[in-house]
C-alpha positions in Angstrom: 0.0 0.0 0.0 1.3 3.8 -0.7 2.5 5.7 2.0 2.0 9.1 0.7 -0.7 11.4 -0.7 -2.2 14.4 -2.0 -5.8 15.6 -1.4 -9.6 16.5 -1.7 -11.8 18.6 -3.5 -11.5 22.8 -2.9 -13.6 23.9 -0.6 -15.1 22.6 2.6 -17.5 19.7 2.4 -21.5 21.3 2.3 -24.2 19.3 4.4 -25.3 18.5 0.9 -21.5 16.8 -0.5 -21.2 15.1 3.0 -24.4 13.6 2.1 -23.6 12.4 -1.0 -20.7 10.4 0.4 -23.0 7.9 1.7 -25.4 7.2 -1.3 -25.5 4.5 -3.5 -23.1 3.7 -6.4 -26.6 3.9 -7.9 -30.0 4.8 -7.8 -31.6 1.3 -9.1 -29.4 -0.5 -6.5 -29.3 1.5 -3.3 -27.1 0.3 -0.6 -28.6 -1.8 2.2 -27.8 -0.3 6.0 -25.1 -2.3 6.5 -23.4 -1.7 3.1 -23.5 2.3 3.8 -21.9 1.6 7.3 -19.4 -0.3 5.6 -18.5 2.4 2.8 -17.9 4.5 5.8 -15.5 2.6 7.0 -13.6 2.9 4.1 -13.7 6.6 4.0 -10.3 8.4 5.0 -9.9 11.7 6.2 -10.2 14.7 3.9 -6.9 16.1 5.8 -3.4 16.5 4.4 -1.0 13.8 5.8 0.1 14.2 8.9 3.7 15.6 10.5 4.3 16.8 6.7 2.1 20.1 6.7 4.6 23.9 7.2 1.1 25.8 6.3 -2.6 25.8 6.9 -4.7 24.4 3.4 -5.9 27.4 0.9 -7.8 27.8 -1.7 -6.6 28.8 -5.4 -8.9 29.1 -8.6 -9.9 25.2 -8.7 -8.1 23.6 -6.1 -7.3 23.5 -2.0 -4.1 22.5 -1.4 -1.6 22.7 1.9 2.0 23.6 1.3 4.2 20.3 3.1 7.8 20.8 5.0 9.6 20.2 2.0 8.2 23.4 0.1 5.8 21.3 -2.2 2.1 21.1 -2.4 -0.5 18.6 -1.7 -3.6 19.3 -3.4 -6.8 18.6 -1.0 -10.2 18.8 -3.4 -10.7 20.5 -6.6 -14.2 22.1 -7.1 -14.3 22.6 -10.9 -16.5 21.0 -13.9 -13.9 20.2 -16.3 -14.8 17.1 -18.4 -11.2 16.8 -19.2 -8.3 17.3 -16.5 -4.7 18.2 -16.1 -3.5 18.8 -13.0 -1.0 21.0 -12.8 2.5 20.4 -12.4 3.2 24.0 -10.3 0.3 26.0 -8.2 1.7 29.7 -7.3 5.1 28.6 -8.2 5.3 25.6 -6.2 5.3 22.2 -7.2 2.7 19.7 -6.8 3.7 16.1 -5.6 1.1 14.7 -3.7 -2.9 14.2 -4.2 -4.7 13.2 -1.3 -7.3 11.1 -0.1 -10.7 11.3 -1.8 -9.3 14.6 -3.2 -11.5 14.7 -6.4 -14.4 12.6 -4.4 -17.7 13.4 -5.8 -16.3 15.1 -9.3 -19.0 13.1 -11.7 -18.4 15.8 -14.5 -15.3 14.1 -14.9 -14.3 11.6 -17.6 -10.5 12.3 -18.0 -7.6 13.3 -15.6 -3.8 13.8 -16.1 -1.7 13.3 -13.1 1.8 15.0 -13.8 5.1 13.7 -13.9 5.8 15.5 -10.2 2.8 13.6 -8.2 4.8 11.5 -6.4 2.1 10.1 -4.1 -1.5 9.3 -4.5 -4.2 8.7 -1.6 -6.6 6.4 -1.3 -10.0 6.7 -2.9 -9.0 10.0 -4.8 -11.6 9.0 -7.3 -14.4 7.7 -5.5 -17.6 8.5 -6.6 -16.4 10.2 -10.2 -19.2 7.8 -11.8 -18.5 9.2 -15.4 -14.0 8.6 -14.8 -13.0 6.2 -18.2 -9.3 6.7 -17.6 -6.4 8.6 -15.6 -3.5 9.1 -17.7 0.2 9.6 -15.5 2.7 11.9 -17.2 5.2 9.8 -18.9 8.2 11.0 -16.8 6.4 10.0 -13.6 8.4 8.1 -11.4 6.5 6.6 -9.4 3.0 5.8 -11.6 2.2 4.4 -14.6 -1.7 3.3 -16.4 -2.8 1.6 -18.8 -6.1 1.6 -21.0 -6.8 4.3 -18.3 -5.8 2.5 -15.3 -3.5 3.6 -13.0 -0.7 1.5 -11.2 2.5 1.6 -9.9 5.6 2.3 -12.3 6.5 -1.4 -12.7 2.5 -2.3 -13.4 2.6 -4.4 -9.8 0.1 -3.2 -8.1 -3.3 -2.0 -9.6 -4.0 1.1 -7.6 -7.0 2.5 -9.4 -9.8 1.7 -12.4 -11.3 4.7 -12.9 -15.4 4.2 -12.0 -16.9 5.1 -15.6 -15.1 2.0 -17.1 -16.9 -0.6 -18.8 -17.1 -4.0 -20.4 -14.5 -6.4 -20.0 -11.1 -5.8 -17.9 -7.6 -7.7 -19.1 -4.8 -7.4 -16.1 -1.5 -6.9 -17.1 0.4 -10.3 -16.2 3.1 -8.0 -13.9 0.4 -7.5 -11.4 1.0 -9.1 -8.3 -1.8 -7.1 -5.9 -5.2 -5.7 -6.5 -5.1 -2.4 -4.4 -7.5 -1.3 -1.7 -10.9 -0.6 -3.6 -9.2 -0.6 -7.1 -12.5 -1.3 -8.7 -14.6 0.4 -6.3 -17.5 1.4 -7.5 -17.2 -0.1 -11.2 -20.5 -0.9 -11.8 -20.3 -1.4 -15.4 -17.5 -4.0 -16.1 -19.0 -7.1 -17.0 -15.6 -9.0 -16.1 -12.4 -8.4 -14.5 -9.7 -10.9 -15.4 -7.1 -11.8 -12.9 -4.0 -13.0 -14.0 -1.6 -15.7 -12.6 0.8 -13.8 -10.9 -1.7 -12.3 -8.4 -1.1 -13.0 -5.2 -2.7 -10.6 -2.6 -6.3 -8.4 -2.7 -6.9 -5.5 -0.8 -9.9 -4.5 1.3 -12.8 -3.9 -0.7 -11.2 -4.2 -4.0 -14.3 -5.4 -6.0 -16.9 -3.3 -4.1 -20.1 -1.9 -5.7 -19.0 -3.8 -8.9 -22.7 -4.6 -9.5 -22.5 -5.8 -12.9 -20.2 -8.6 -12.3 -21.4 -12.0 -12.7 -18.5 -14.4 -12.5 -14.6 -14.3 -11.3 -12.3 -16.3 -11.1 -9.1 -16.5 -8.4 -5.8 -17.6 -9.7 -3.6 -20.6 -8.1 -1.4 -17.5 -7.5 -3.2 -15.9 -4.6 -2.2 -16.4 -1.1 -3.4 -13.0 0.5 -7.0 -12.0 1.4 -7.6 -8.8 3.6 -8.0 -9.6 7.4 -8.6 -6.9 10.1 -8.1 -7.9 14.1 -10.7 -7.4 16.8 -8.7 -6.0 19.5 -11.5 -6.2 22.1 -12.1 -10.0 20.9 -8.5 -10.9 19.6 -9.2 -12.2 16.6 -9.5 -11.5 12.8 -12.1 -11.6 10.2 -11.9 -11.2 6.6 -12.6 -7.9 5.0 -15.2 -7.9 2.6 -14.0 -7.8 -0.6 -16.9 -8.6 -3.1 -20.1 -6.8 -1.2 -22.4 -4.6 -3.5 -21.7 -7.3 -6.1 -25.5 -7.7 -6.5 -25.2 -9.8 -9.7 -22.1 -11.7 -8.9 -23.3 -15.8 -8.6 -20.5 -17.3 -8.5 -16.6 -17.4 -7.3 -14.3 -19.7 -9.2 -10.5 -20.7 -7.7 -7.9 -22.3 -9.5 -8.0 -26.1 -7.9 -4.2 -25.6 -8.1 -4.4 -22.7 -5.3 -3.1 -23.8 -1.6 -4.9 -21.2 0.4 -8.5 -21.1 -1.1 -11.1 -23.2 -2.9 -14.5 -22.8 -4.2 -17.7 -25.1 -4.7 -20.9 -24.3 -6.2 -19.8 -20.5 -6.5 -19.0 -19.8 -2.9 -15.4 -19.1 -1.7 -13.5 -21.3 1.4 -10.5 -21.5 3.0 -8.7 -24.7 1.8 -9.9 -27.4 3.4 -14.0 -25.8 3.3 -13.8 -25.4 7.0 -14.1 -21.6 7.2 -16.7 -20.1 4.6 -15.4 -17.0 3.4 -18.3 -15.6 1.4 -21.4 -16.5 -0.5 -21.9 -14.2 -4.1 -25.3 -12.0 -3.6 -26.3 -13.1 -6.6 -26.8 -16.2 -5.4 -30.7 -17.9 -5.4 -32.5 -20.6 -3.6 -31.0 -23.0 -1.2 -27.7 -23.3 -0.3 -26.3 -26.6 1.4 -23.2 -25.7 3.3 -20.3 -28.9 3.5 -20.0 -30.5 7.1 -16.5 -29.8 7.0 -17.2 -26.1 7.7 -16.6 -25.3 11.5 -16.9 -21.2 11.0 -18.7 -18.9 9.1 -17.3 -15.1 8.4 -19.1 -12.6 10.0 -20.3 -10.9 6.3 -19.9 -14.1 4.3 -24.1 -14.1 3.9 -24.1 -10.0 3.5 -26.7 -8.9 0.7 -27.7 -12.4 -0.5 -31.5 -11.2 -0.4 -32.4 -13.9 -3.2 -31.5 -17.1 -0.6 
């Protein structure tokens, strides 16, 4: 996961933006309660990152920004309309290397963004909620980033940071991809089908949620990392959803080659089937779970309303 970032939107949130933070991905398919508390889990503060800030955040013609110890800027929000995007490599003389969390949240005017060649950090959901995004495009001097067909990565095309929402049809992963980023696809509710290549070998939190068109996917032999948070109170860990919102998904294929993870009939185990991971919501009628199975993850039945 990246370390460093730059930031939000340009002005401070209204009661009206705040709100729109916890609607649905869309209106036909609105979230169910515990969906939305989820989503708000995954929400990070709209605050530059921290010990790295010389002056308080202002605001220029289209963007907030805070100026960081080093002299640079990290832009917070932007609060334009363009369709089309190039963020600037300079604001008031000063050079722009970080973009922070959920910084161009909300932005559904959007449909293209350039990240320039000095960003050397990104945040985590930048893009969320910019339903009409098709691609980010990274100045080809950039150190540190990359994309692809509009999706961004990491310079060496290891980790898949970031599909842009507005992205549809049918996804081809580069075979240099070892990890699916936290919430990569977030939110892509119009891709049909996301294929993982071999060399995966670790999903982040969330990486597949809202993807509401999804019907089938399949897990590579490769994989050997699913997202697990701890219970500190409890001491113990559960697996972090990856697949909720998935409304269509039915079933979750993995390579019978893969040591950590199996599937049957659609639904995902640890190896061995004695800890059910998660059943697709997409899934209808009766489901007949295998003896083996001694636990049952604390989401794995989340959204299956059709059971």
């Amino acid at each position: 996961m990246l370390a460093v970032v730059l930031s939000l939107c340009s002005v401070p949130l209204t009661a009206v933006q705040a709100q729109k933070s916890l609607e649905t991905f869309s209106e036909e398919e609105p979230l169910k309660k515990n969906e939305t508390e989820e989503f708000e889990k995954m929400k990070p503060e709209m605050t530059p990152q921290e010990g790295n800030v010389k002056a308080a955040s202002k605001i220029g013609e289209e963007y907030s920004y805070a100026e960081l110890e080093d002299g640079t800027l990290e832009i917070m929000s932007y609060f334009g309309n363009d369709t089309e995007l190039v963020v600037p490599t300079e604001i008031d003389g000063k050079r722009v290397t970080r973009i922070g969390h959920r910084a161009f949240n909300g932005c559904s005017s959007l449909r293209s963004i350039e990240l320039p060649e000095s960003v050397t950090s990104v945040g985590r959901s930048v893009f969320s909620e910019c339903s009409n995004l098709k691609e980010i495009i990274v100045g080809g001097n950039n150190v540190n980033y990359t994309s692809k067909d509009g999706i961004l990565y990491d310079k060496n095309q290891m980790e898949l940071i970031c599909c842009p929402q507005g992205k549809a049809g049918d996804i081809v992963i580069p075979a240099s991809v070892n990890k699916i980023g936290e919430s990569a696809f977030s939110g892509c509710k119009s891709l049909k089908s996301i294929e993982l290549p071999e060399s995966v070998n670790e999903i982040g939190g969330h990486a597949f949620y809202g993807c509401s068109s999804l019907k089938s996917i399949k897990l590579p032999a490769s994989l050997s990392s699913m997202p697990k948070e701890t219970d500190e109170d409890e001491d113990y860990s559960v697996y972090v959803p990856v697949f909720s919102g998935c409304s269509s998904l039915k079933e979750i294929i993995v390579d019978e080659n893969n040591a950590n993870y199996e599937s049957k009939d659609g639904i995902l185990y640890e190896k061995g089937q004695k800890y059910l991971i998660y059943c697709p919501q997409g899934k209808v009628g009766d489901i007949v779970i295998p003896a083996s199975v001694n636990e049952i993850g604390s989401d794995a039945f989340t959204g299956c309303s059709s059971l």
